[in-house]
N, C-alpha and C positions, 0 to 999 in steps of 0.2 A: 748607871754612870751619869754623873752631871754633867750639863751644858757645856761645852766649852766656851761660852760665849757666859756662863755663869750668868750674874742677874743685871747684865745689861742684853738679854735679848730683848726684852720692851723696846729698849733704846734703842735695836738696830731697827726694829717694824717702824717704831714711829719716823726714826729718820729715814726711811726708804720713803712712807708713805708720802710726807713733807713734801721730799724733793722731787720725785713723780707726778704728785700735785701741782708744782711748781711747774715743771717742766708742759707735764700737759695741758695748763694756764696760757702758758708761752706762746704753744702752737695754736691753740684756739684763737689766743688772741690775732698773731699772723694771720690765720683761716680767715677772721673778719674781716681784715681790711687787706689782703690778699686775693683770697680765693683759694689759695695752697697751705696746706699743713707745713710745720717748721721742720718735719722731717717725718721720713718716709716706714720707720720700723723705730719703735720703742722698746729695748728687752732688758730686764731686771731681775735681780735676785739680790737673795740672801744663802753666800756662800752654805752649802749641807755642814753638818756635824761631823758627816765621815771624809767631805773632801778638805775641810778645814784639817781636821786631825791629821792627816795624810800631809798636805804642805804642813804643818809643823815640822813633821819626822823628818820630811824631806829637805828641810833646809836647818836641822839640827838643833830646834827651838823643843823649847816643852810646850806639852798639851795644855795650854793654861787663857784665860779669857784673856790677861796681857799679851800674850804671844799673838794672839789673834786677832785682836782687836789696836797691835801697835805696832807691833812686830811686821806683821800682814796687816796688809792697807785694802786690800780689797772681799773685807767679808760683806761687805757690800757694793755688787756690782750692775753699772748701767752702759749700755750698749745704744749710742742714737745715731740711727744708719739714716742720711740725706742725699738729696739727690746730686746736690752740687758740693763741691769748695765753700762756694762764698754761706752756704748755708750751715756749714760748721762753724765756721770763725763768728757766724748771726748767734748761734747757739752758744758758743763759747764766752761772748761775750754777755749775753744774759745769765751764764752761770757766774761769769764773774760780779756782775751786778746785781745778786742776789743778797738781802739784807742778812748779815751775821756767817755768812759762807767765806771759807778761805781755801783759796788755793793754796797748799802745802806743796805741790811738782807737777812738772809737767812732762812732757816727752813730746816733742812734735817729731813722730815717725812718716809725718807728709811731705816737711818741706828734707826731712833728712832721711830718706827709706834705707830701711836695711836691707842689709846684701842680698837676702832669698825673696826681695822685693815686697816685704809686708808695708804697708802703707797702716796709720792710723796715727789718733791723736788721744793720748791718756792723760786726763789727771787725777791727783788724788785729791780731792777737797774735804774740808771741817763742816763739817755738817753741826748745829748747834740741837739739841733736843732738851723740850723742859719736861721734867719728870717730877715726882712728888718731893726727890732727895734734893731736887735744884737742877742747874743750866750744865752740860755733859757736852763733850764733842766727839760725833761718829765719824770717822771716814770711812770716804765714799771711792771707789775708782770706775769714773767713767770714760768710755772708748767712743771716740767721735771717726764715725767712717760716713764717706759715698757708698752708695751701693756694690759699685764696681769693687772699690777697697774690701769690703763687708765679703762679696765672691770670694775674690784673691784670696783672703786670709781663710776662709769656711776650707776651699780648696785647698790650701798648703796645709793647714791641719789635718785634714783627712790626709796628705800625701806623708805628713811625717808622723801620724801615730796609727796609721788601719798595717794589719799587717799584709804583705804578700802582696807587693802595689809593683810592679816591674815599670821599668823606663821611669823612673819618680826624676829625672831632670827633665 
């Protein structure tokens, strides 16, 4: 079976590794003239083959590298758990002021928490990648938590997919 991700999986490695790069430039550079890292847990990926195919079916798309890569906004995903507030909004605005990066959405679920109390901050950004064909754009969805948020959320997942969980309010 081919790729569902077809022949921009290069595209998505390169752009992951880019903006990891980037990112962990950021905090270095903080480190230096701080003493503190820009944030406390880095987590990434490139969504699997079988979990991609999976959200396809399940929101009624075909199995196809457009589906996944337009359709679905997060076959590549970054997770930067901080200790504070003001240490996301620091991060967020370095990701905004990253040269040829675009913010495509946002979702501030911090300053507007949803009802079961999930706290976090998502966007989707354009990742720019230069490949042999020429200049491509990946999107990225990255999740901006506190640690605290980062708990919360670990914990209400476990509460609403493990099975056999009693008093789950």
């Amino acid at each position: 079976m081919d790729s569902i991700y077809g022949s921009y999986g290069p595209a998505l490695q390169a752009a992951l590794e880019d903006i990891i790069g980037r990112i962990r430039a950021y905090s270095d550079d903080i480190k230096a003239k701080t003493g503190e890292a820009a944030y406390e847990h880095l987590i990434y990926r490139i969504k699997s083959e079988g979990s991609m195919r999976e959200k396809c079916d399940r929101k009624g798309l075909p199995q196809t590298a457009y589906s996944a890569l337009h359709d679905i906004r997060d076959a590549i995903g970054i997770r930067i758990v901080c200790c504070f507030l003001d240490d996301i909004y620091r991060a967020i605005d370095f990701l905004k002021s990253l040269d040829g990066v675009r913010v495509v959405e946002e979702k501030d679920y911090i300053r507007h928490v949803k009802p079961n109390g999930y706290r976090s901050l998502h966007q989707i950004l354009e990742i720019p990648v230069f490949l042999k064909e020429g200049k491509t754009f990946v999107k990225v969805e990255v999740q901006f938590r506190t640690i605290a948020m980062d708990f919360w959320a670990s914990v209400d997942h476990k509460l609403r997919y493990k099975k056999n969980v009693t008093n789950e309010e």
